[in-house]
C-alpha positions in Angstrom: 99.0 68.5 45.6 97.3 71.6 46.7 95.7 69.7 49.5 99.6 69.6 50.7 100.7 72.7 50.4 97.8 74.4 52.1 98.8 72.2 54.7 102.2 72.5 54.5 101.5 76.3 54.4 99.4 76.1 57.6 102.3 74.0 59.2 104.8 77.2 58.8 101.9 80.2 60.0 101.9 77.7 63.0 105.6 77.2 64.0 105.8 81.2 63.3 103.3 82.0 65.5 104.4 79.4 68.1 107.9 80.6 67.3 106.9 84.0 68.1 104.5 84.0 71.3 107.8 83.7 73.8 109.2 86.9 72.2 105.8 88.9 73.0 106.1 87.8 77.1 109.1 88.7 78.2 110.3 87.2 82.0 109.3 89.3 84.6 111.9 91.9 85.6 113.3 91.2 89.2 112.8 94.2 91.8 115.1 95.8 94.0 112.9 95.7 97.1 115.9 97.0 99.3 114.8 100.7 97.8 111.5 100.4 99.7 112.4 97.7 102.6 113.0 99.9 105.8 110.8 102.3 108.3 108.8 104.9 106.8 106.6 107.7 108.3 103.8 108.6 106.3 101.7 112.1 106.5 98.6 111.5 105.4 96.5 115.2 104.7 93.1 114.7 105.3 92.1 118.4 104.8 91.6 119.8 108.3 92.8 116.9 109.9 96.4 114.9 109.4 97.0 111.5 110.2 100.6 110.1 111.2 101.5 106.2 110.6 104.5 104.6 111.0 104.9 101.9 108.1 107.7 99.2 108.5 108.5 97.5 105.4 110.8 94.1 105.4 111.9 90.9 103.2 110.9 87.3 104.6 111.3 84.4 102.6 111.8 86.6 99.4 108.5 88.2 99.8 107.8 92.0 100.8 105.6 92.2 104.1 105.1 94.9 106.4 102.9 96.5 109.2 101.1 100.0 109.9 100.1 101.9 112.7 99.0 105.4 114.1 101.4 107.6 115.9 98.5 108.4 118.5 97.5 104.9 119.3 94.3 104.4 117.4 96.0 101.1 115.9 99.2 99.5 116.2 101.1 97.1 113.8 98.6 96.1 111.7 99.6 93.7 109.0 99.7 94.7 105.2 97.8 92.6 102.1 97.8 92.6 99.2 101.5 94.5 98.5 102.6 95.3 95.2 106.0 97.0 94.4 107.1 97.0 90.9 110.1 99.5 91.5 108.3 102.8 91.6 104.6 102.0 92.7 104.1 100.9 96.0 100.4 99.5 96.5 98.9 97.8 99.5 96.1 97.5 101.9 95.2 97.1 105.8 91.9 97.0 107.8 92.2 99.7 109.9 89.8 101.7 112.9 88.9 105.0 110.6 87.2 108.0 110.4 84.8 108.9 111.5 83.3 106.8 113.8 86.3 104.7 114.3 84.6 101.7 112.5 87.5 99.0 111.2 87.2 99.1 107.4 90.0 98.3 104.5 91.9 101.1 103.6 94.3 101.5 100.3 97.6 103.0 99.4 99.3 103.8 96.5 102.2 105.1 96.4 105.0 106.4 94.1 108.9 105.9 95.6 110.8 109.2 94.0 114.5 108.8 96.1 113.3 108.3 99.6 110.0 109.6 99.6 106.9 108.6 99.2 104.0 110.5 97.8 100.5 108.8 96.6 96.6 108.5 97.9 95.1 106.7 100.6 91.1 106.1 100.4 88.6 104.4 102.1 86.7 103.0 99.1 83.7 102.0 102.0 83.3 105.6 102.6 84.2 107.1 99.0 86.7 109.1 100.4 90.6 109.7 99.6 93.1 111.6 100.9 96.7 112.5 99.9 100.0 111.4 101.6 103.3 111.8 101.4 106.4 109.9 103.6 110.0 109.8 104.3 112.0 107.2 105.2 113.7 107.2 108.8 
């Protein structure tokens, strides 16, 4: 008899617990990429020097994709990875020619959307360096 009810009793922690795990992972929220979808021009401060990249941000297939490039010429559309947007963080990546010798290395942003603007870091984790930036849309 107390065999059964242990086991009985087991039974019931396990259907709670079972019960229970769906309540603790809620369904991902869906997010309003049309807030950041569009042409943006980011200003990116890197001390004595400022850096001025066109960033075009779109919808295909559902997914958020996008390109970069430098005003001047020292790259042009290159394609985004790695893009996160969760409503108010904007994070992605692009291998880009950089500072200072122009060699192409990976370079991240991550970014906070406050209205239309944009305002975050950039850094070139090869080199250890960051720099702020801050963007508008067109």
């Amino acid at each position: 008899m107390k065999i059964a009810m242990k086991f009985g009793l087991i039974m019931i922690l396990l259907a709670a617990v079972a019960l229970a795990a769906p309540a603790q992972n809620p369904p991902p929220v869906k997010v309003d990429n049309n807030k950041i979808v569009g042409n943006w021009s980011l200003e990116v401060n890197a001390g004595q020097e400022f850096y001025y990249l066109p960033l075009l941000l779109k919808v295909t297939a559902g997914k958020l994709e996008g390109t970069l490039s430098e005003q001047n010429g020292m790259f042009k559309d290159v394609p985004l990875t790695g893009i996160e947007f969760d409503g108010q963080t904007l994070k992605f990546e692009a291998k880009t020619p950089t500072p200072p010798d122009g060699a192409e290395r990976p370079i991240k942003f991550d970014l906070k959307l406050a209205s239309d603007k944009l305002e975050g870091l950039v850094s070139i984790v090869d080199l250890g360096i960051s720099a702020a930036v801050t963007g508008a849309k067109k």
